[in-house]
Each structure stands twice: as structure tokens, then as C-alpha cells.
C-alpha positions in Angstrom: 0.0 0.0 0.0 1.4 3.3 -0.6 0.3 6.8 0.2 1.0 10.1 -1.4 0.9 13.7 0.3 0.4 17.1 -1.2 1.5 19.6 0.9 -0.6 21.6 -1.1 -0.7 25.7 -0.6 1.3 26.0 3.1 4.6 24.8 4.5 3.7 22.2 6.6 6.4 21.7 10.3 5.3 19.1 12.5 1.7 18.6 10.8 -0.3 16.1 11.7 -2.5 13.8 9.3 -4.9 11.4 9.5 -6.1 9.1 6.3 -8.7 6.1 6.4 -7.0 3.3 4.8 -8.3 -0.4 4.3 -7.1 -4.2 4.7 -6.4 -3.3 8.8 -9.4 -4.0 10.1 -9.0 -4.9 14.1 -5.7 -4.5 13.9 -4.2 -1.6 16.0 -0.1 -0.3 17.2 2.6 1.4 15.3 3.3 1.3 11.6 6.9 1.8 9.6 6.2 4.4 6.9 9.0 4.2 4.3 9.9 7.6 2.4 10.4 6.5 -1.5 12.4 9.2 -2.4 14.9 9.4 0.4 14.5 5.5 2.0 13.9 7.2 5.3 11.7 5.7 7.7 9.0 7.4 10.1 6.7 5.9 12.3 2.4 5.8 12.3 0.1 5.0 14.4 -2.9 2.9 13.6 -6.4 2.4 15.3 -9.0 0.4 14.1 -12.1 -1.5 14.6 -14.1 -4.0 12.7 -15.4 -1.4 10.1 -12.3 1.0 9.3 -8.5 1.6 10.2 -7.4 4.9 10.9 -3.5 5.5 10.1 -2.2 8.8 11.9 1.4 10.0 12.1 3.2 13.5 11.7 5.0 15.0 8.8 8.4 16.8 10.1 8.7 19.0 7.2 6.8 19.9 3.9 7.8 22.8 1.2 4.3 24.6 -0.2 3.2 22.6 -3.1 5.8 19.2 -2.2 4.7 15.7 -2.5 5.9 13.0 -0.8 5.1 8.9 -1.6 5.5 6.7 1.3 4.7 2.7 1.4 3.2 0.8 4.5 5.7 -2.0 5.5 3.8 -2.9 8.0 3.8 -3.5 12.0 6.6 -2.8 14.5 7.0 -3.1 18.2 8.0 0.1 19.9 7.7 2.2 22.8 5.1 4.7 23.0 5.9 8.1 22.0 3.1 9.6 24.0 2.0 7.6 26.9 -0.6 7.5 29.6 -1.1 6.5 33.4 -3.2 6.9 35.8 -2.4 7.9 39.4 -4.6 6.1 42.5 -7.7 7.0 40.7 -7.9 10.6 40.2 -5.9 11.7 37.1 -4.0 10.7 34.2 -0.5 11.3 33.8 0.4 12.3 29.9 4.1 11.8 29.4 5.5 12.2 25.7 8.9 11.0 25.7 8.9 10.1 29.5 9.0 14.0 30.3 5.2 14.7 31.9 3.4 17.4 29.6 -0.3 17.3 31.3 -2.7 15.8 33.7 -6.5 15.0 32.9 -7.8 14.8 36.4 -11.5 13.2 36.9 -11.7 12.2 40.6 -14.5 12.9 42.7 -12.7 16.1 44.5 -12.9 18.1 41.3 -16.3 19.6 40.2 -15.8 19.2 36.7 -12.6 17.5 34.9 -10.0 19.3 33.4 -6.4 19.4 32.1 -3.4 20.9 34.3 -0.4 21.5 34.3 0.5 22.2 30.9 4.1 22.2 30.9 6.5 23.9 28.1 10.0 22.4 26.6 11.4 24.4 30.3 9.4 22.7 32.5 7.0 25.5 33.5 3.2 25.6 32.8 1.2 28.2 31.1 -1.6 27.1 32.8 -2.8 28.5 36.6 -1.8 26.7 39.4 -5.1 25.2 41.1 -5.6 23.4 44.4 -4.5 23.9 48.0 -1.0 25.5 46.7 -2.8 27.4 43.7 -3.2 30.4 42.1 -6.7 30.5 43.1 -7.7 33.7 44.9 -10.1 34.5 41.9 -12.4 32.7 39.7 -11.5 29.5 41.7 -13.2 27.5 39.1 -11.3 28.0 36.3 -8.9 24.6 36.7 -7.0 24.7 33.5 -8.4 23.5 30.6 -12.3 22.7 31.0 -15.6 22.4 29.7 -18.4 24.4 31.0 -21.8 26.7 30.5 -23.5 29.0 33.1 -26.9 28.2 31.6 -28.4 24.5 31.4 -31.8 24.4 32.0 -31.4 27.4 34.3 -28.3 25.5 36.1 -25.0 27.3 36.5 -22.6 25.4 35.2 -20.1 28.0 35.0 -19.0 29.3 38.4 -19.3 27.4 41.8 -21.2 29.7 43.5 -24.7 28.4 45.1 -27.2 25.8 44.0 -24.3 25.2 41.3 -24.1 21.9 38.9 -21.2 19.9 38.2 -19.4 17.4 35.6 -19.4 13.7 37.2 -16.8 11.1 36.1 -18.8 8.3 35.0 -16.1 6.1 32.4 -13.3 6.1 30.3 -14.5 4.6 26.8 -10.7 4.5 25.3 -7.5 4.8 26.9 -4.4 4.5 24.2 -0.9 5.4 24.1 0.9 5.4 21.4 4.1 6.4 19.1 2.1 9.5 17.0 -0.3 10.4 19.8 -2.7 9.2 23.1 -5.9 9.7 23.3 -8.5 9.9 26.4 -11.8 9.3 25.3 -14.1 9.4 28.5 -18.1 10.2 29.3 -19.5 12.4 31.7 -22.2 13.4 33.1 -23.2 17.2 33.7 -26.0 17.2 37.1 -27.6 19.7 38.9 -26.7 20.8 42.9 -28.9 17.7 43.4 -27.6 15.4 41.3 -29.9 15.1 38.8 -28.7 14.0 35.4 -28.9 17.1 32.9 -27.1 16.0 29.7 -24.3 13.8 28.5 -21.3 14.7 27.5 -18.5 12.6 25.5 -14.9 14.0 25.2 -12.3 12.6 23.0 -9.0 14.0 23.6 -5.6 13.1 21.0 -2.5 14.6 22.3 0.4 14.1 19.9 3.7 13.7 19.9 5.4 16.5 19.0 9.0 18.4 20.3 8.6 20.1 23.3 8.8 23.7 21.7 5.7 22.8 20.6 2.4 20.8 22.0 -0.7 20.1 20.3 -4.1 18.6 22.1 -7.3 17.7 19.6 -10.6 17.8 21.3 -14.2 16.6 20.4 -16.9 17.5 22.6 -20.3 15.6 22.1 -23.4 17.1 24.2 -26.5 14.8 24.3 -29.5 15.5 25.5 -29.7 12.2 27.0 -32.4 13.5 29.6 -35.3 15.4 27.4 -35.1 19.1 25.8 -31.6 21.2 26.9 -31.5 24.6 26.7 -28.3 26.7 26.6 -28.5 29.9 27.7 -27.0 33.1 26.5 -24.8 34.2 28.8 -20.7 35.4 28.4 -20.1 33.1 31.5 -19.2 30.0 29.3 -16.7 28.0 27.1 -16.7 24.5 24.9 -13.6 25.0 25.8 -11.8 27.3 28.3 -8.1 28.0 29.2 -7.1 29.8 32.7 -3.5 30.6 31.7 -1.0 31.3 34.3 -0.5 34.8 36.5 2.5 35.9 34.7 1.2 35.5 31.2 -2.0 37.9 31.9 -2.6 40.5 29.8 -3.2 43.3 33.0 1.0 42.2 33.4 2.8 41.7 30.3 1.2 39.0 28.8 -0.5 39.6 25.6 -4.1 38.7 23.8 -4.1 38.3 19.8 -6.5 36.9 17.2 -7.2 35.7 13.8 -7.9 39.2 12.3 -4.6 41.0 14.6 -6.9 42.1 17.0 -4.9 43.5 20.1 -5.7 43.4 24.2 -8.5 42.6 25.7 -10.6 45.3 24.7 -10.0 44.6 21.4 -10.8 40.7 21.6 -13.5 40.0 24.4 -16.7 39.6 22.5 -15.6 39.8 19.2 -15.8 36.7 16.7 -12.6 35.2 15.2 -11.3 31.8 13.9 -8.8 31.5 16.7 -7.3 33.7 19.8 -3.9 33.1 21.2 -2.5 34.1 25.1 1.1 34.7 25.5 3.6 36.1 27.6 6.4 35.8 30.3 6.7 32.1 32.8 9.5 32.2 34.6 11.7 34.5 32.0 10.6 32.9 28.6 7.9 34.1 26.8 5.4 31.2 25.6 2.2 31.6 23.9 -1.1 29.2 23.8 -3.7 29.1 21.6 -7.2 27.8 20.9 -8.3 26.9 17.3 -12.5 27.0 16.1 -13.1 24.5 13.8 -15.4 25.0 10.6 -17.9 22.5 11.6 -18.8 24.3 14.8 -22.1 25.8 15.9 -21.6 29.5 15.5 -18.6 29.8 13.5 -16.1 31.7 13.7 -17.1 31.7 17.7 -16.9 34.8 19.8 -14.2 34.9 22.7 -14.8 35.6 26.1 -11.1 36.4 27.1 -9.9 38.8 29.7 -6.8 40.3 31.1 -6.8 38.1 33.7 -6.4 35.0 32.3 -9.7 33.6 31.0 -9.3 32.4 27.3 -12.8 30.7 25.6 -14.6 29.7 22.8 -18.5 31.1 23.3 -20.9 31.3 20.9 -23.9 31.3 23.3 -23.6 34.8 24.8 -24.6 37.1 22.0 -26.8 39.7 24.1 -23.6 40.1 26.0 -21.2 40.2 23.5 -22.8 43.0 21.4 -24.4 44.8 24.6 -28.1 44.2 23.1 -30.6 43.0 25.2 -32.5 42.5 22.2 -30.4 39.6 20.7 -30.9 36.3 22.4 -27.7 33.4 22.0 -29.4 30.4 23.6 -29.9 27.2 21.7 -32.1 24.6 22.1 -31.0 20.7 21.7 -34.2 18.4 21.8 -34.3 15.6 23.3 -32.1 12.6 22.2 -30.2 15.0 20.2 -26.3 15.8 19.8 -24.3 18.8 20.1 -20.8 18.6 18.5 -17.5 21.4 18.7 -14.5 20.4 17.6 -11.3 22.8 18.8 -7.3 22.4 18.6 -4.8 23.9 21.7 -1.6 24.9 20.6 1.4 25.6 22.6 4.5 27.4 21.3 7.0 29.6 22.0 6.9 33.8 21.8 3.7 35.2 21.0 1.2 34.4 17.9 3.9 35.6 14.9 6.9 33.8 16.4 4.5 30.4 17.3 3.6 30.8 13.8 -0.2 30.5 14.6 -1.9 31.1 11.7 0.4 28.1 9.8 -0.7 26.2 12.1 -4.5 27.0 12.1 -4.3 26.0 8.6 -2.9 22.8 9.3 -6.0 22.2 11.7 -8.9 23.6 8.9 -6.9 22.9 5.3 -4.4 19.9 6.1 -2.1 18.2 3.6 -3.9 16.5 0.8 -3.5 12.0 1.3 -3.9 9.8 -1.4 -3.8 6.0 -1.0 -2.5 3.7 -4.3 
């Protein structure tokens, strides 16, 4: 089997791809990709079930307009590149290249789960501390990298302030490591201060295997209105995804706010729609940047951002009125019963701010990736 790739109309540096192939079916581990041109070798990852394989791996480096033509030479045993373990049964450790890069943390302590720390090629997060020794004197529940809504059904799921609901634990569906990436694919369910079952909601997370001046996390969020008629309400207090970045990073410091269309600050971001926004600035003396990526396939693309000088960074299409100061405009959206919500986002970490990471080269490797043909 061989497979060609177009690099098509962008440079292409640590990109990841993905192509269906067949003949693999049940099969699943690391696959020897075998350059034709040079006789170099690189390594995929395959994961299948009974009805279709899916080959991943990452292409180092790819001029504009280049094609390369690789063959499959099938299986090989190797250590993972990006693996996963979990500690006494309240987080995951994500290692990639035995160095830790995050935690997903899902015991019953936390009120909803969430990624932290997220640590840079120096060893230093861009993330805010949380717990006992934390960062936490405001907005205590901002944990990292979350899910949430301050609407369901009238629930605040946002802040953890009163008759408040939360994000329960309930399984993980897939845990893989692996040489190209790992992925945590896990359900939970969001309740009221009671208990009560509002929705379901299924998060797939691929973290891949990329050099530490770089890191790059795929997420797939899948709301079901498992329990009858959901309605999210239009509030700012919200993201699909949310990022609390670290105190010295924040924009009312040094740190610095950017987006898609060069937008500048705070002022000049919070409520306003683009296709991604980026948070950088100083941890510990080196200036490192993270950003979030909309994908095309989301509900209210390209998303408005809710992101403020003091470290909140998200993706919220659901708070219109608030965004354009109309009381007139209403954001909420209704799911009916039995049916699915789906957003799909990319986080990017890199060094200096959004020109030196090289965002927007990357957001097109997210939304336009290199063209795959299988012979």
C-alpha cells in the first residue's frame, strides 16, 4: 500500500494527518512508513475496529506545493511516544517522551474534569496553578483547561457559586498510548446541585507527539440531550472550551491577547468573533504563547471569545446579548431531546507570541491539512 501527500498551498512543520485506509481491520499499534524518495523511515500510528483503520502520524517537514510517496511496511514493536497513566484514581499522567506534559484529572474532588499542568519544553506551565497551593484567589473555578456553561436548564454550570451543577466522572471509553499520539476518550455526566442527570457529554481527547517547543491537544466534545429538551442559555459566562492561563502570562501584566484578524488586548478581543485567539507572555523569563483553534464544523462559526486580562481564554458562541451589549439579541440554543451537540477545537502551545509560534500556519494545518492519497 502506498500513500502520497500534497503539501498543497502551506509549509507544513510538525503537521499532523490522518487518512482512512483499508485491509487493517482490528488491527491496531505502530506502523513503519518508508519515504520513497529518500528510504527514510517514520513511524504511524494505527487504530482500528471492525469497520475501518485509521493511520495517523506527523509530517516533520513539507515545502508549499511538495509531494511525498511513502509505502506501508507494516507493524513494529516500539515504545510509545506519548503515553498514559493513571495515578490512584484521580488523574492521568500524559508523558511524551517520558517527560510529563499534562494531567487529565477526573476524581470525585474536582467539580468538573479538566487538564493541568500544561508544561513547556522548560518545564514550566502556562496554565494557573489550582488546588491547596494554587493560584486560586479569583475565579477559583477555572482549573486549566475545562468544559463548561453558566446556563443549562437554568443551572449554572459555570461558576461554583450556590445551588451550582457539576461534571461527574462516570467512564473512560478509550485509553491508548501510542508512538504518534494518546488519546483519552471518556463520558460524563453534567448534574444539577442535586444530582440530577442534565445532559451527557462525550470527550475525546488526542494529544500528539510532538517536540517540546511545541504541543498540540485535539478535542471533540459531544453534548447529548440524553435526559429530554436542553436549553443553553445566553450568557458570556461559558466555554466549549476554556483556558485559565498562568498569572504571569496575563494581559493586565505583560502578557499579551491576539487573534485571527490581529486584534490587540482585551478590549479589542473579548466579545468579538474570530477563527482562533492566542494568550502569550512571560513564565519564569521565557515568553510562551497558547492558543485555541475553532473549527469549521462548529455551531456558530467563527465563535466569539470571552477572554480577559486576567487570564480567562474561551470559545463562546452562546452569549450574543452580551457580547454585542443588546438585550434584544438572544444566544441560547435549544437541543431536543435525544439530540447531539458537536464542537470540535485544537490547543496549541508554542514559543513567543502568535507571529513567532507561527499561529496562523498552524491553524491552517488544523482547517486545510495536507492533501492524502492511498494507491
Amino acid at each position: 500500500m502506498y500513500l502520497v501527500v500534497n503539501a498543497g498551498n502551506h509549509l507544513r512543520r510538525f503537521c499532523p494527518v490522518k487518512v482512512k485506509i483499508k485491509g487493517f481491520e482490528g488491527r491496531s499499534g505502530t506502523i513503519r512508513l518508508i519515504d520513497l524518495a529518500t528510504g527514510s523511515s517514520l513511524s504511524g500510528q494505527l487504530e482500528s475496529d471492525r469497520q475501518e483503520s485509521l493511520l495517523t502520524w506527523i509530517v516533520e517537514k513539507l515545502k508549499q506545493g511538495e509531494e511525498r510517496r511513502y509505502e506501508l511496511r507494516g507493524e513494529e514493536e516500539k515504545k510509545p511516544g506519548v503515553e498514559l497513566e493513571e495515578v490512584t484514581g484521580e488523574r492521568i499522567d500524559v508523558k511524551i517522551k517520558d517527560c510529563l506534559f499534562t494531567s487529565y484529572w477526573f476524581g470525585k474532588e474536582s467539580n468538573r474534569p479538566f487538564l493541568n499542568p500544561l508544561l513547556t519544553s522548560y518545564g514550566t506551565s502556562v496554565l494557573r496553578k489550582c488546588g491547596a497551593e494554587g493560584e486560586t484567589s479569583d475565579h477559583p473555578w477555572h482549573p486549566g483547561v475545562w468544559t463548561a456553561h453558566g446556563d443549562i436548564n437554568g443551572i449554572n454550570c459555570w461558576e461554583e457559586k450556590g445551588e451550582y451543577g457539576r461534571m461527574v466522572h462516570q467512564v473512560f471509553e478509550k485509553l491508548i498510548s501510542g508512538d504518534a499520539y494518546a488519546r483519552i476518550k471518556t463520558m460524563n455526566h453534567w448534574v444539577n446541585y442535586q444530582g440530577k442527570k442534565l445532559l451527557e457529554e462525550e470527550k475525546d481527547i488526542i494529544i500528539y507527539n510532538l517536540p517540546p517547543e511545541e504541543r498540540m491537544i485535539d478535542f471533540k466534545i459531544t453534548l447529548t440531550a440524553s435526559e429530554g429538551k436542553v436549553v443553553f442559555g445566553d450568557t458570556k459566562e461559558g466555554g466549549m472550551l476554556a483556558v485559565r492561563v498562568t498569572t504571569s502570562m496575563i494581559a493586565k501584566k505583560e502578557g499579551k491577547i491576539e487573534n485571527s484578524y490581529g486584534a490587540i488586548g482585551e478590549e479589542e478581543n473579548w466579545g468579538k468573533r474570530a477563527h482562533w485567539c492566542d494568550y502569550s507572555g512571560p513564565v519564569k523569563g521565557d515568553w510562551n504563547g497558547i492558543s485555541i483553534f475553532d473549527y469549521p464544523d462548529n455551531p456558530g462559526y467563527p465563535t466569539y471569545w470571552h477572554v480577559r486580562g486576567y487570564g480567562l481564554m474561551a470559545a463562546n458562541h452562546l452569549g450574543i446579548s452580551h457580547f454585542r451589549n443588546d438585550s434584544s439579541l438572544d444566544g441560547s440554543y435549544s437541543l431536543p431531546a435525544g439530540e447531539k451537540l458537536e464542537y470540535s477545537y485544537r490547543l496549541y502551545l508554542h514559543k513567543g507570541d502568535a507571529q513567532e509560534g507561527k499561529v496562523k500556519d498552524k491553524y491552517h494545518d488544523y482547517v486545510n491539512p495536507p492533501k492524502i492519497q492511498v494507491e
